[in-house]
C-alpha positions as a Python dict, from the first residue, in 0.01 Angstrom:
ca = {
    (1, 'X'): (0, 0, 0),
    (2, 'X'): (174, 289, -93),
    (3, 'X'): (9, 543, 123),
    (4, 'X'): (175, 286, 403),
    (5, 'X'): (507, 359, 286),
    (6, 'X'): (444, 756, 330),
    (7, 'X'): (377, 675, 680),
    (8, 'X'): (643, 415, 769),
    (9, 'X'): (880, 626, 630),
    (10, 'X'): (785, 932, 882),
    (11, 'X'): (799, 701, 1138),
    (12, 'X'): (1106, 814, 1390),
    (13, 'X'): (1345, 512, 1554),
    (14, 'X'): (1434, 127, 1408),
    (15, 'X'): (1088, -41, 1285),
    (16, 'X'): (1229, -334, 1471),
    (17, 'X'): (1108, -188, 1778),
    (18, 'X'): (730, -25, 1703),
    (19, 'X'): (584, -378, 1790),
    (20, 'X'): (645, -700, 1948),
    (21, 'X'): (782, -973, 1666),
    (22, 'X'): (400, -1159, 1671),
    (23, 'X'): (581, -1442, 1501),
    (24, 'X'): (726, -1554, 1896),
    (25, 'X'): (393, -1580, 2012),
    (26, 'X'): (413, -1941, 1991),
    (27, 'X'): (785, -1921, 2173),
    (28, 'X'): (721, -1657, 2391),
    (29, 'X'): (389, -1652, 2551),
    (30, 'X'): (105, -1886, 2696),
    (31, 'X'): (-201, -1914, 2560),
    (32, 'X'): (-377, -1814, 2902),
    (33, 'X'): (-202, -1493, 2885),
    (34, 'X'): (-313, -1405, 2547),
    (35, 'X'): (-668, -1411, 2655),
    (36, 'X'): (-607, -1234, 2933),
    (37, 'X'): (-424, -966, 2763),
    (38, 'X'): (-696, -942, 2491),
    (39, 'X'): (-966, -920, 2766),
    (40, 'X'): (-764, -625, 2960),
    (41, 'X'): (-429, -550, 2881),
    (42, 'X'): (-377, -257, 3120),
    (43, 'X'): (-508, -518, 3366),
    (44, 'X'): (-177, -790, 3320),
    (45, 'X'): (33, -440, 3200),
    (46, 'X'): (-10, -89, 3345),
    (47, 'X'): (70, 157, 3115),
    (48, 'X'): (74, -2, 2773),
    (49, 'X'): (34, 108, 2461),
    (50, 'X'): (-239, -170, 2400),
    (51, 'X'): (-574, -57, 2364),
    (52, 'X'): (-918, -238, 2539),
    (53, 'X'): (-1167, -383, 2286),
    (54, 'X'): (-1323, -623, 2573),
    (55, 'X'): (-1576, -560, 2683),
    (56, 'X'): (-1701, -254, 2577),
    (57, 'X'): (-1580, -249, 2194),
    (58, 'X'): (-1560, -548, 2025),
    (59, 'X'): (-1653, -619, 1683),
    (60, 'X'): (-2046, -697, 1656),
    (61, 'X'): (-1961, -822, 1308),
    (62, 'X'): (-1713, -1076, 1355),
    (63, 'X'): (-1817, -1452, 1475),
    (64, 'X'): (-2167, -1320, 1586),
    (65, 'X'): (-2029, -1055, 1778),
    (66, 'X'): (-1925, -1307, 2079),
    (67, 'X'): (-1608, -1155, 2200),
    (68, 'X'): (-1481, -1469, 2404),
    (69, 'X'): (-1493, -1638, 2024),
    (70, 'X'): (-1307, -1367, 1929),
    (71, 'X'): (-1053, -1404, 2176),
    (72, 'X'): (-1022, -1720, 2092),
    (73, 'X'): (-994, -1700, 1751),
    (74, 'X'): (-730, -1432, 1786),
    (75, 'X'): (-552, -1631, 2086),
    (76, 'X'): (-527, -1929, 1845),
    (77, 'X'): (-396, -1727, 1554),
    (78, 'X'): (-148, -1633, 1728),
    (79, 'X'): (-55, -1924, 1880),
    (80, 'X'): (-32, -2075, 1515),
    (81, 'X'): (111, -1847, 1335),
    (82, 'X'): (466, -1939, 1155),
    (83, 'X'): (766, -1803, 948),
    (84, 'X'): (691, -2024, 601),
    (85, 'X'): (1011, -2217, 482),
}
């Protein structure tokens, strides 16, 4: 998207370090703490940058609008996800 490369080229500092690498999530994290950090992530960290779309603002439109589906389904993407060979 080339109105993406505007932006990401405004964009002070290393890229490296705007976002965690989601492609550890599998290393890194436990699946218990993804849904807990999806339900309220200044709950398990004060402070971050992370914003809360449980339970007020969740999707209506997405898997029937059932947010602990959605966590779910989000919790297990990332839990699957992986660099392709």
């Amino acid at each position: 998207m080339p109105e993406m490369a505007v932006v990401t080229r405004r964009l002070p500092g290393d890229p490296s370090g705007w976002a965690p690498d989601l492609m550890l999530s599998r290393q890194r994290l436990k699946p218990s703490w993804v849904e807990n950090w999806l339900r309220d992530p200044q709950g398990v960290q004060p402070g971050t940058k992370m914003p809360a779309y449980y339970p007020d603002s969740y999707p209506p439109d997405i898997l029937g609008g059932d947010p602990e589906k959605q966590i779910q389904a989000m919790k297990d993407f990332l839990m699957n996800l992986r660099k392709e060979d």
